[in-house]
C-alpha positions as CSV (number, residue, x, y, z in Angstrom):
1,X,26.0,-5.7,9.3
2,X,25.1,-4.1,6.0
3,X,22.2,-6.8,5.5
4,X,20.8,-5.8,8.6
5,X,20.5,-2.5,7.8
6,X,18.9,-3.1,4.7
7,X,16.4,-4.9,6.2
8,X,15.9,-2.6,9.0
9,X,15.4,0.2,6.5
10,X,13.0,-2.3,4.7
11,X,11.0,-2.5,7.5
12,X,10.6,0.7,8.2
13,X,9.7,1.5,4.9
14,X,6.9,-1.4,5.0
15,X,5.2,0.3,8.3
16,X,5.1,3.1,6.7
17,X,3.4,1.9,3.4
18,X,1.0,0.3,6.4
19,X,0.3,3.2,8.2
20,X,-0.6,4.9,4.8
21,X,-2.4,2.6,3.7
22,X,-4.4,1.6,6.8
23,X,-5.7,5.1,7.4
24,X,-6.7,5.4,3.5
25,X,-8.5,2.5,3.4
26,X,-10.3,2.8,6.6
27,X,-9.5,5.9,9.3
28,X,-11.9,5.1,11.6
29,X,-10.6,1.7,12.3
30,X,-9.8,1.9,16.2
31,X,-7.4,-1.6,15.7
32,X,-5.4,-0.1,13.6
33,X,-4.6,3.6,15.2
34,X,-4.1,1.5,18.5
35,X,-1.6,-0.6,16.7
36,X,0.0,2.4,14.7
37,X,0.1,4.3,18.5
38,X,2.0,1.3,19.4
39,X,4.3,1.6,16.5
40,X,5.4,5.2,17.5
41,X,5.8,4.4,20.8
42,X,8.2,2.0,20.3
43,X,10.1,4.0,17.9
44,X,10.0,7.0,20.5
45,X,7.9,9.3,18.7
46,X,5.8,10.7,21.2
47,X,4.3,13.9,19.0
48,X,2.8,11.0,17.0
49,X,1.2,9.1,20.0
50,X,-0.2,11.9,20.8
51,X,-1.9,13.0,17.5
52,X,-3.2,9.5,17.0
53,X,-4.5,9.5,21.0
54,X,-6.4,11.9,20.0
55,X,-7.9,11.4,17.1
56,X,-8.6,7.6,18.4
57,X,-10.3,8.9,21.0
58,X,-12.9,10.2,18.6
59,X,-13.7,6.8,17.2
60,X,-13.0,4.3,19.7
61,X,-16.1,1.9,21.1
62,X,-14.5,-0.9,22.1
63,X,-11.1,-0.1,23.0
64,X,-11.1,2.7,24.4
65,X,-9.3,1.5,27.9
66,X,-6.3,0.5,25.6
67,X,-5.5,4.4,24.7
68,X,-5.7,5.7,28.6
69,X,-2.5,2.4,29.2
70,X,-0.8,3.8,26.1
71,X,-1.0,7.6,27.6
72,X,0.1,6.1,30.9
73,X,3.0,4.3,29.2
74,X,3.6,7.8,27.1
75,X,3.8,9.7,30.2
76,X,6.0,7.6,32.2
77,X,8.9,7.0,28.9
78,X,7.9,10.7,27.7
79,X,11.4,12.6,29.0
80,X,10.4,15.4,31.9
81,X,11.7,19.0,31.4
82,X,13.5,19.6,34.9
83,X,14.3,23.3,34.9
């Protein structure tokens, strides 16, 4: 159980160098904000899939249709605020 965690931790860490590194190297590289939007929405962070959605909005050409499925998918896992 230990090893697992170590290795999840690992990973984590690795996305992270990723992300970093990804958006040094290049930021206006559409493949790789769709992928890191991807990435937070699978970990649940919905602030971030939002900051990326927008700023990939300003550089997408070709993929642009992938942001409005990952907003759709956003909206329908974001959690409503029934008051």
């Amino acid at each position: 159980m230990r090893k697992i965690f170590k290795i999840t931790v690992f990973f984590y860490f690795l996305i992270n160098v990723l992300n970093l590194a990804t958006l040094l190297i290049e930021p206006n590289n559409e493949e790789a904000m769709l992928m890191l939007m991807k990435i937070a929405l699978e970990k649940s962070n919905y602030s971030k899939v939002k900051s990326l959605s927008e700023d990939f909005v300003k550089v997408c050409k070709n993929l642009c249709d992938e942001n409005k499925s990952i907003l759709d998918s956003l909206a329908n896992l974001e959690p409503k605020n029934e008051s």
